[in-house]
C-alpha positions in Angstrom: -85.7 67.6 88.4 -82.4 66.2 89.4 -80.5 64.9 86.7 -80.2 61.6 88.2 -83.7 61.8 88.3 -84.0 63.0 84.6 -81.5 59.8 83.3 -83.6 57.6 85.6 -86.6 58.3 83.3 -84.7 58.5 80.4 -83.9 54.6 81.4 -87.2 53.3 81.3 -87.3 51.2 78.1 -89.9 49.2 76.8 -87.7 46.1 77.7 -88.0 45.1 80.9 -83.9 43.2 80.5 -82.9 47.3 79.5 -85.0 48.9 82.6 -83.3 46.4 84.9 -79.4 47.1 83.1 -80.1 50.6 83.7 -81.4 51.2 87.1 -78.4 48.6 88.4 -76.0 50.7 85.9 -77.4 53.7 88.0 -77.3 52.8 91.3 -73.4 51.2 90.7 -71.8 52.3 88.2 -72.9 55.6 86.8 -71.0 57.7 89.8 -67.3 56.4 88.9 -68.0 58.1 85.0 -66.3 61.3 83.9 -68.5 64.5 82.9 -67.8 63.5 79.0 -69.0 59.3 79.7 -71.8 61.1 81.8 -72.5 62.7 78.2 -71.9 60.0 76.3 -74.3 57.8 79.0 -77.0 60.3 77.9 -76.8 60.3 74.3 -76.5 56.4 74.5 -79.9 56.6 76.1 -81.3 57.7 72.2 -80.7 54.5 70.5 -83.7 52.1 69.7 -83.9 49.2 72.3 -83.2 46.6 69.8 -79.8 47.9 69.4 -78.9 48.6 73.0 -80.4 45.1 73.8 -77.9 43.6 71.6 -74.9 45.9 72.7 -75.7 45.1 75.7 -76.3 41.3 75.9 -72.8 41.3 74.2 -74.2 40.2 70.7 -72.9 42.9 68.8 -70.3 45.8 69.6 -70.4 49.3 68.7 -68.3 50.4 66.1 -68.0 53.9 68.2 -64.9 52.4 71.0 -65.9 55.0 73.5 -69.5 53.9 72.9 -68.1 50.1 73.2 -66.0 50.9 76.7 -69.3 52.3 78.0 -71.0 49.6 77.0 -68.3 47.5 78.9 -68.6 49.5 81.8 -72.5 49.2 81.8 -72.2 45.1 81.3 -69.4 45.2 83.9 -71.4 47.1 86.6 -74.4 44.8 86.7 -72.4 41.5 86.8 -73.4 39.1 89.9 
């Protein structure tokens, strides 16, 4: 298995709002990362929904700055 293929199915969440972030995060943005924010992409992947929902709709920000600049990136990525 590819790894793109590997994060893809590590992307499917059990939020539909998180499966579409991802796979547009994917297909635009996750090419421009570095090998470490690859990494970090990866590991992000292991935190419960509820919190990357929230990251992610911009509620709350990670305390972790290299988590938060991903986050940024993701958010940034998928804009219209």
């Amino acid at each position: 298995m590819s790894e793109l293929s590997r994060l893809r199915w590590k992307c499917r969440r059990g939020l539909l709002e998180l499966d579409l972030l991802f796979r547009d995060f994917l297909d635009h943005g996750y090419g421009d990362l570095d090998s470490d924010a690859a990494q970090r992409f990866d590991a992000l992947l292991d935190y419960p929904d509820a919190v990357l929902l929230e990251w992610l709709m911009g509620r709350i920000q990670p305390t972790d700055k290299d988590v938060a600049k991903l986050v940024q990136q993701i958010r940034s990525s998928t804009s219209p």
